[in-house]
C-alpha positions in Angstrom: 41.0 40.0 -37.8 39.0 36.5 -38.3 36.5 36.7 -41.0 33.6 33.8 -40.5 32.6 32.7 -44.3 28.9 31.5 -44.7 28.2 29.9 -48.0 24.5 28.6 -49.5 24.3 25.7 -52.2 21.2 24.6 -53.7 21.4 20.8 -55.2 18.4 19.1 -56.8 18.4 15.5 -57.3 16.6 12.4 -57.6 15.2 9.4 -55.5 13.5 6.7 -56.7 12.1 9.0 -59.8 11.3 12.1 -57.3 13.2 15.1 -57.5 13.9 16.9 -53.9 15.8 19.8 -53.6 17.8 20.9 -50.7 19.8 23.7 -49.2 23.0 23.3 -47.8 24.4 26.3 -45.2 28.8 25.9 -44.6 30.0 28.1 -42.3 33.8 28.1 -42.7 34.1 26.0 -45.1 32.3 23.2 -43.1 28.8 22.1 -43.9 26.5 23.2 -40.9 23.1 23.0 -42.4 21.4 21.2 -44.9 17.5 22.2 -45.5 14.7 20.4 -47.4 11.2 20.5 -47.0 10.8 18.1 -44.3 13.2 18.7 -41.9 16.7 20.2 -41.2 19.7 18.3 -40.9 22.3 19.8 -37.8 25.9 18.6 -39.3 28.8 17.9 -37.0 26.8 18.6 -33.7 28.4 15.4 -31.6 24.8 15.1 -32.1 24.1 17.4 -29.6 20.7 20.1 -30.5 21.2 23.7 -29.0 18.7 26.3 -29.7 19.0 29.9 -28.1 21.4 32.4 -27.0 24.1 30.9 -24.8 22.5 27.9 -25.3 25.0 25.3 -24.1 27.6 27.3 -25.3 30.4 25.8 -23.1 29.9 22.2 -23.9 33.1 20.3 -24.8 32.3 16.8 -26.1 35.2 14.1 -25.3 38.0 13.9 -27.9 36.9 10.3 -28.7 33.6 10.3 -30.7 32.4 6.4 -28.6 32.6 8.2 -25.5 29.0 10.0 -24.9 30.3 12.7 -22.6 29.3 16.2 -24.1 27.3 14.3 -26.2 23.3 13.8 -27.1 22.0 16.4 -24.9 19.1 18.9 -26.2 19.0 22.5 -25.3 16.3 24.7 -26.2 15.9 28.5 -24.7 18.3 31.3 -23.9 21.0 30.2 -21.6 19.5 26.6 -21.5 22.4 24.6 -20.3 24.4 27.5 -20.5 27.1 26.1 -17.9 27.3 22.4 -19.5 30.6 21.0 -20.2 30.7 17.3 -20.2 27.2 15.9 -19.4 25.4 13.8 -21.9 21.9 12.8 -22.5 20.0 15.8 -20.8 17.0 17.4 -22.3 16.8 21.0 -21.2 13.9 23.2 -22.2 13.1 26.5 -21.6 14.7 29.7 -20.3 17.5 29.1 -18.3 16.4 25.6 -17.9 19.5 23.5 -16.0 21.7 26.6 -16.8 24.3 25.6 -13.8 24.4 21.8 -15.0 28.3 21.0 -15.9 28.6 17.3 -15.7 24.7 15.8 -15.1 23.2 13.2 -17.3 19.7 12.0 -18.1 18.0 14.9 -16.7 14.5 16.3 -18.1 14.1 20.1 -17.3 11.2 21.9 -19.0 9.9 25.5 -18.0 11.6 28.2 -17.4 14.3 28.3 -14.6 13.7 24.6 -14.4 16.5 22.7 -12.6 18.4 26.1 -12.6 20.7 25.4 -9.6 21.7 21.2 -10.8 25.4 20.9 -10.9 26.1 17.4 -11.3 23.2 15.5 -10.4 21.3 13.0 -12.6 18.6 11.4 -13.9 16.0 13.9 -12.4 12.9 15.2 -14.2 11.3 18.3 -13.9 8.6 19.9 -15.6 7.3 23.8 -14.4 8.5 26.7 -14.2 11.3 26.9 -11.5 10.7 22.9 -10.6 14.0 21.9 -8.9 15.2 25.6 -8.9 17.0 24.2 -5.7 18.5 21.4 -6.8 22.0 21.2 -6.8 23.2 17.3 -6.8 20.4 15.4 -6.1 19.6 12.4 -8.2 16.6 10.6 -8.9 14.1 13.3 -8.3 10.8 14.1 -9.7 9.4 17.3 -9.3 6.1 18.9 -11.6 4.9 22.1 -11.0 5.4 25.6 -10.7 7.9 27.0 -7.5 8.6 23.4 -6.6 11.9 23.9 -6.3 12.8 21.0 -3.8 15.7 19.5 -2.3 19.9 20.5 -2.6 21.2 17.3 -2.1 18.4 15.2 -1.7 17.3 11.6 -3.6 14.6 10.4 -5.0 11.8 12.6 -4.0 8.3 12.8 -5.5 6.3 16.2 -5.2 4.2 16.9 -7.4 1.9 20.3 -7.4 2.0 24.1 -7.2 4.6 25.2 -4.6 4.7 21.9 -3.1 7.9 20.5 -1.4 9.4 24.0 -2.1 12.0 24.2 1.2 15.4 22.5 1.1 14.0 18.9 1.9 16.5 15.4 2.4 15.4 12.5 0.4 12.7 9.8 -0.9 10.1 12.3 0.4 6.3 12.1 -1.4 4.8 15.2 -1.5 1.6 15.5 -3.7 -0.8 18.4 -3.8 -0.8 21.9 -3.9 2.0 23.3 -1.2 1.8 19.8 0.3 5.3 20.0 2.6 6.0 23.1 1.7 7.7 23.5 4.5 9.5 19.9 5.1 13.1 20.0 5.5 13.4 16.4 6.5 13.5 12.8 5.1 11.2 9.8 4.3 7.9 11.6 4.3 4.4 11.2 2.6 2.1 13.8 2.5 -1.2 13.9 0.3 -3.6 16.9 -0.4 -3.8 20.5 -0.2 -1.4 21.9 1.9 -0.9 18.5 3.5 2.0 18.4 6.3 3.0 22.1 5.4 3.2 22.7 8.9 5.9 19.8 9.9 8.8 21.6 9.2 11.5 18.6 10.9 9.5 15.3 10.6 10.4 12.5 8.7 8.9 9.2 8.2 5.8 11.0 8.6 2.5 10.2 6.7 -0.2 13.3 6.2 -3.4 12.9 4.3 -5.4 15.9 4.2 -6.4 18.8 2.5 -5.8 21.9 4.3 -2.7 22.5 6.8 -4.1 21.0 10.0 -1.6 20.1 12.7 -4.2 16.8 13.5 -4.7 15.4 9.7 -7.3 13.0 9.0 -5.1 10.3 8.8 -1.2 10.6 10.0 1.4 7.8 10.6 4.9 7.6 11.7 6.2 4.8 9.3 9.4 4.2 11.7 7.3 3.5 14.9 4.7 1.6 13.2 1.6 4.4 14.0 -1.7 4.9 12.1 -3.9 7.6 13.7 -7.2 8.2 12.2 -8.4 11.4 13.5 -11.8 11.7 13.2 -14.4 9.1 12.7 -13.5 5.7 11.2 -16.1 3.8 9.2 -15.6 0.4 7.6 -17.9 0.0 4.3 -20.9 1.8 4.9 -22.0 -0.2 7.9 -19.9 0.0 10.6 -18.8 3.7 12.7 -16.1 3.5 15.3 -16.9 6.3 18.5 -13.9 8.9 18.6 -14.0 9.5 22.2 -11.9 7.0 24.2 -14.3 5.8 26.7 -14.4 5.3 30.4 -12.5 2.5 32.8 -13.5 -1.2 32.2 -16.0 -0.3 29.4 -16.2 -2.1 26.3 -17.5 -1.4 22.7 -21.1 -2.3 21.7 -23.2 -1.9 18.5 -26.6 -1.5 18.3 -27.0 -3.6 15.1 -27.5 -0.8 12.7 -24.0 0.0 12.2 -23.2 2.2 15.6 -20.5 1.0 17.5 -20.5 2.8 21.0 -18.6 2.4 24.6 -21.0 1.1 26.9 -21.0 -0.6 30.5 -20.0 -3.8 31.1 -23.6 -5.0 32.8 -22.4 -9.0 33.2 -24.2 -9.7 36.5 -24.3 -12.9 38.9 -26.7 -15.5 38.2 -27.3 -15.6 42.6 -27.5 -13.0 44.9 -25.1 -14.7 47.4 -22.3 -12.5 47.7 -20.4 -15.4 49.6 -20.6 -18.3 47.3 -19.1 -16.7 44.4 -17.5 -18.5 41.4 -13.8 -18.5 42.2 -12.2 -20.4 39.8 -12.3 -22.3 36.4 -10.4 -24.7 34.8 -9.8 -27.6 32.1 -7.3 -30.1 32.9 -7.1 -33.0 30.7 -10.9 -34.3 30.0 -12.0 -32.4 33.4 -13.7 -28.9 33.5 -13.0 -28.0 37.2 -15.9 -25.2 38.5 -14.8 -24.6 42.2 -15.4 -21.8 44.9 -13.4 -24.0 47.9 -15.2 -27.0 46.8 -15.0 -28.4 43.5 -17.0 -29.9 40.8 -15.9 -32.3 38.4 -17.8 -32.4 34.8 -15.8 -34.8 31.9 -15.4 -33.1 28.7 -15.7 -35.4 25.5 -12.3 -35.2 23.3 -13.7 -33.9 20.4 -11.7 -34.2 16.9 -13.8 -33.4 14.1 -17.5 -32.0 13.5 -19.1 -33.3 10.1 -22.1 -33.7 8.2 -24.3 -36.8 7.2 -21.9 -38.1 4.3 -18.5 -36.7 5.5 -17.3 -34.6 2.8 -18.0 -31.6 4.6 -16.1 -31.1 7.9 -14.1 -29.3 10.6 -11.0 -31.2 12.2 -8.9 -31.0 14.7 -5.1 -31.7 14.1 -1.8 -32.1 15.7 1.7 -31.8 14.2 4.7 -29.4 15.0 1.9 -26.9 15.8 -1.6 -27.6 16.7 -4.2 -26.7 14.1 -8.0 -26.8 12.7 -8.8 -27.4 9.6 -12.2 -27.1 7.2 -12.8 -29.0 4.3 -16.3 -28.1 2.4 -17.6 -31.0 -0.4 -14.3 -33.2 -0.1 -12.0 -30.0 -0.7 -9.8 -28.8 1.8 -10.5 -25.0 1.7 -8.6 -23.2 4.8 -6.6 -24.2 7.6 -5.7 -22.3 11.0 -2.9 -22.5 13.4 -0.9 -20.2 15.8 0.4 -18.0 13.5 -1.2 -18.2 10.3 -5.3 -18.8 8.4 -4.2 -20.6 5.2 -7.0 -20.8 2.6 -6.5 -23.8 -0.3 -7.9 -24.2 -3.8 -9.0 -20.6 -4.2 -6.1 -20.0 -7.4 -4.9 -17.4 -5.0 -7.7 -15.7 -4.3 -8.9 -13.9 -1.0 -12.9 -12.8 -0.7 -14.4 -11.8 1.9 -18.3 -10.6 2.2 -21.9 -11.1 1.0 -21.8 -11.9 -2.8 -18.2 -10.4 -3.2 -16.1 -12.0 -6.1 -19.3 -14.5 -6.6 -19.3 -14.6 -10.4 -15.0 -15.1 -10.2 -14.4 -18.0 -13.2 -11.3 -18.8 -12.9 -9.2 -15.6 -12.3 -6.4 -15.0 -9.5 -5.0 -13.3 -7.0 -7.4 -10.9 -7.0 -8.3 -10.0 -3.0 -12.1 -8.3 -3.0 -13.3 -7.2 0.9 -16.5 -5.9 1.1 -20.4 -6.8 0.2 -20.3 -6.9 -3.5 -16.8 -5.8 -3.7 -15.8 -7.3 -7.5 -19.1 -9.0 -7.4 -18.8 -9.6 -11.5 -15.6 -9.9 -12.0 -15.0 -12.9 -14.8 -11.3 -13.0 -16.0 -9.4 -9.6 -14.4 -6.7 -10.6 -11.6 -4.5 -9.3 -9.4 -6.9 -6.8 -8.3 -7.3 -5.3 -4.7 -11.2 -3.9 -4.0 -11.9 -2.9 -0.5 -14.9 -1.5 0.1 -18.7 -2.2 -0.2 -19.5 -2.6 -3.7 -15.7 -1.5 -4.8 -15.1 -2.4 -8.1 -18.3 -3.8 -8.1 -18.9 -3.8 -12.3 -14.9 -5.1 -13.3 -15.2 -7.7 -15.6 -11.4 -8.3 -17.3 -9.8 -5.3 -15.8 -6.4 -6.2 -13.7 -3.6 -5.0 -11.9 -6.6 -2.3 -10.1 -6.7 -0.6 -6.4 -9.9 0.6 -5.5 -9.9 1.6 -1.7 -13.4 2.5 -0.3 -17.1 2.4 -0.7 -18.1 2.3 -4.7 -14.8 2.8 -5.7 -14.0 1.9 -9.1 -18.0 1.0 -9.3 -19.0 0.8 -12.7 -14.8 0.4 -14.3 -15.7 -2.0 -16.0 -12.4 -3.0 -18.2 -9.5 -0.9 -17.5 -6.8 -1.8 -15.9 -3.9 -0.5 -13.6 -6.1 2.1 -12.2 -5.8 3.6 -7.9 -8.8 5.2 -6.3 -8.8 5.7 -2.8 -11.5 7.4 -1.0 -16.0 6.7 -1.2 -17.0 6.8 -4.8 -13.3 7.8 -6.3 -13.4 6.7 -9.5 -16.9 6.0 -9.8 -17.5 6.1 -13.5 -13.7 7.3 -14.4 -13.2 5.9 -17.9 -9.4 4.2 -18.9 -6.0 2.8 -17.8 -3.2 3.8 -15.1 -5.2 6.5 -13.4 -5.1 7.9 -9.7 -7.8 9.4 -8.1 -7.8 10.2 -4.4 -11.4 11.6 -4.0 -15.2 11.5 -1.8 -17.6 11.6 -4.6 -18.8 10.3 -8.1 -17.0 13.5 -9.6 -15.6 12.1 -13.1 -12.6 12.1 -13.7 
C-alpha cells in the first residue's frame, strides 16, 4: 500500500522590519505549497499552472529543465489539457478547453470545449465556447465566438462571431459576423455581415459584404479573377448615382447635373442635311489636319509646346524623352507630371488630395491621401491617413494611421488614431484608438 504524507508548517519572519508569515503545504516530503497573504507560491511545477480535475494530468516535461517542452503551459477547468504531453506555452481555460492537445504550443483557448479537437497545432487563439471545436492541426487561426468551431487542418483563418465559419473550412479565410460562412468549406475567402456568404458552400477567393444570406450580396468579388460587382446602386460621395440597368445598343451615360447619371441616346447629328457629302475621314499628319470626303482640305496646325501665363512661372509643357509627357508647374514649382503610364504629382510631402476644400488646412503633414469635398478638410499634423468620401474625416486634426471609407466617416474624430470605418457616417462621433466600424449611420459606437 502507498501512503501519500501531507505536512503544514507555519514560519514567521522578517523583511526589512515587517513580519510576514507563511504556510508551507509538502506532500511527500517535498514542498508543494507555500501560502502568504498575497499570493500562493506552486513549487516544483516545471512552471507549469494546472487547476481542475484531470487537468493536464498526462503532461511529461522533458528530462532537461532548458528544454521548454511540457513546460509553461496554464490549465484551468476540469479536463483542461487533459491529453497534453509535451506542448509548452499554451494557455487553456475552461472546461475541457484544448482537452485533445498533446504536442501544440502557443495556443489561447478560453470557454468551454474551446479548441477541444487541437492535436498538435499551434499558435491559435480562441475565445467562446466551443471556438475551434473542430480544430485538429491547424495553425495560426483566430476564432471568437460561440459554435465557431472552424477549420481541421486549415491556416490562418479569421472568423469572428456567433456560429460563424462553423463547417470544416481550408485556410486564410475571413469570416466576420454572425454565421458569416457558415457554410464555407473552401479557401481564401472574405465575407462580412450577418450571415454573409453562408450560402457559398465551395467558393474560394470569394469576397461577400452583406448582412443577410443573399446569393447576389451588395458587394461580391472574385479576388483570383480580378471582379468587383456592386449589386445594387453605386453612388460616389453624395453627388453622383450610377443607373443599375445595363442600357440599350450604342447608348452612352449622361447626368443631368444634379447628381443623376442615366443611359441616354447618343443624339450627335450632322451639321448638313446632304446625305452624300458626308465627312469621311480625319486626320493629323505632321503639322496638317487633313478633313476629306474624296477631296481634301489642308489646315496647318501650330506646334504647340507650352501654354503660360504673363510672367512664366505658371505653365503647362510639353516634353519629349524615352516617353512623351506633359508637365504643369504652378508659381515656379513643378507640381505633377503625366505620361503613358503614370500622373506623378511633386512637392506635395507625399500627399494626394483630391476635391473642393479637401486637405486645405494640411501644414506640413504626409502621406495622407483625402478624396472627396471636405474630406480631411482640417487636418494640421495627422499623416498617413486615407479619407474617402465627402467630408470623411472632415474634423481630424493630429490623428494618423486612419481609414475612413464613405460619406461623413470618421466626421468629427478629431485626434485618434488607427481607427477603420467603412460605410456613410460609420464612425461619426466614435470616440478613441484602433477601432472598426463597418456601419450606415451616426450610431455611436
Amino acid at each position: 500500500m502507498k501512503y501519500l504524507i501531507l505536512g503544514l508548517c507555519l514560519s514567521i519572519f522578517s523583511v526589512s522590519g515587517i513580519t510576514q508569515q507563511k504556510v508551507t503545504l509538502t506532500i511527500d516530503g517535498k514542498e508543494a505549497f507555500v501560502f502568504d497573504s498575497s499570493h500562493i507560491d506552486i513549487k516544483n511545477n516545471d512552471k507549469n499552472t494546472f487547476v481542475g480535475a484531470s487537468a493536464g494530468t498526462k503532461n511529461v516535461p522533458d528530462a532537461n529543465p532548458v528544454v521548454t517542452a511540457g513546460r509553461q503551459n496554464t490549465f484551468i477547468g476540469s479536463f483542461a489539457g487533459f491529453s497534453h504531453l509535451n506542448g509548452s506555452s499554451n494557455t487553456f481555460l475552461g472546461a475541457s478547453a484544448g482537452q485533445s492537445t498533446t504536442s501544440g504550443i502557443q495556443n489561447t483557448f478560453i470557454g468551454h470545449l474551446a479548441g477541444f479537437r487541437n492535436v498538435t497545432g499551434y499558435r491559435n487563439a480562441y475565445l467562446g465556447r466551443g471556438a475551434g471545436y473542430n480544430g485538429e492541426n491547424g495553425n495560426g487561426n483566430t476564432y471568437v465566438g460561440y459554435n465557431t468551431s472552424g477549420t481541421v487542418d486549415g491556416d490562418d483563418n479569421t472568423v469572428v462571431g456567433y456560429g460563424a465559419g462553423k463547417s470544416k473550412h481550408q485556410s486564410e479565410n475571413t469570416f466576420i459576423g454572425t454565421g458569416a460562412g457558415s457554410s464555407n468549406l473552401g479557401y481564401g475567402n472574405v465575407m462580412i455581415g450577418n450571415l454573409a456568404g453562408s450560402n457559398d458552400t465551395l467558393g474560394n477567393n470569394k469576397l461577400y459584404i452583406d448582412n443577410y444570406a443573399a446569393g447576389t450580396p451588395l458587394i461580391y468579388g472574385e479576388f483570383f479573377n480580378q471582379i468587383l460587382r456592386i449589386n445594387g446602386e453605386l453612388q460616389i460621395g453624395s453627388a453622383y448615382k450610377f443607373p443599375i440597368i445595363a442600357g440599350t445598343n450604342s447608348q452612352i451615360l449622361k447626368t443631368n447635373g444634379a447628381g443623376q447619371i442615366s443611359w441616354q441616346d447618343d443624339n450627335i447629328n450632322d451639321a448638313d442635311s446632304n446625305p452624300s457629302n458626308e465627312l469621311q475621314s480625319l486626320s493629323i499628319v505632321d503639322d496638317s489636319l487633313f478633313i476629306s470626303n474624296g477631296n481634301g482640305v489642308k489646315i496647318p496646325v501650330p506646334v504647340v509646346t507650352m501654354m503660360s501665363d504673363a510672367d512664366n512661372d505658371t505653365k503647362i509643357e510639353l516634353f519629349e524623352g524615352p516617353t512623351d509627357g506633359v508637365q504643369i508647374t504652378v508659381d515656379n514649382t513643378l507640381i505633377m507630371g503625366v505620361d503613358a503610364r503614370s500622373i506623378q504629382f511633386f512637392n506635395n510631402n507625399g500627399n494626394t488630395f483630391v476635391g473642393e476644400r479637401t486637405g486645405a488646412n494640411n501644414s506640413g503633414a504626409g502621406s495622407n491621401t483625402f478624396i472627396g469635398k471636405e474630406a480631411g478638410k482640417v487636418n494640421s499634423s495627422g499623416y498617413s491617413n486615407t479619407f474617402v468620401g465627402n467630408s470623411a474625416g472632415l474634423a481630424n486634426t493630429i490623428g494618423i494611421q486612419n481609414t475612413y471609407l464613405g460619406t461623413g466617416a470618421g466626421l468629427f474624430n478629431v485626434l485618434d488614431s488607427g481607427n477603420v470605418f467603412i460605410g456613410y457616417q460609420s464612425g461619426f462621433a466614435a470616440a478613441g484608438s484602433n477601432k472598426l466600424c463597418i456601419d450606415n449611420s451616426t450610431t455611436p459606437h
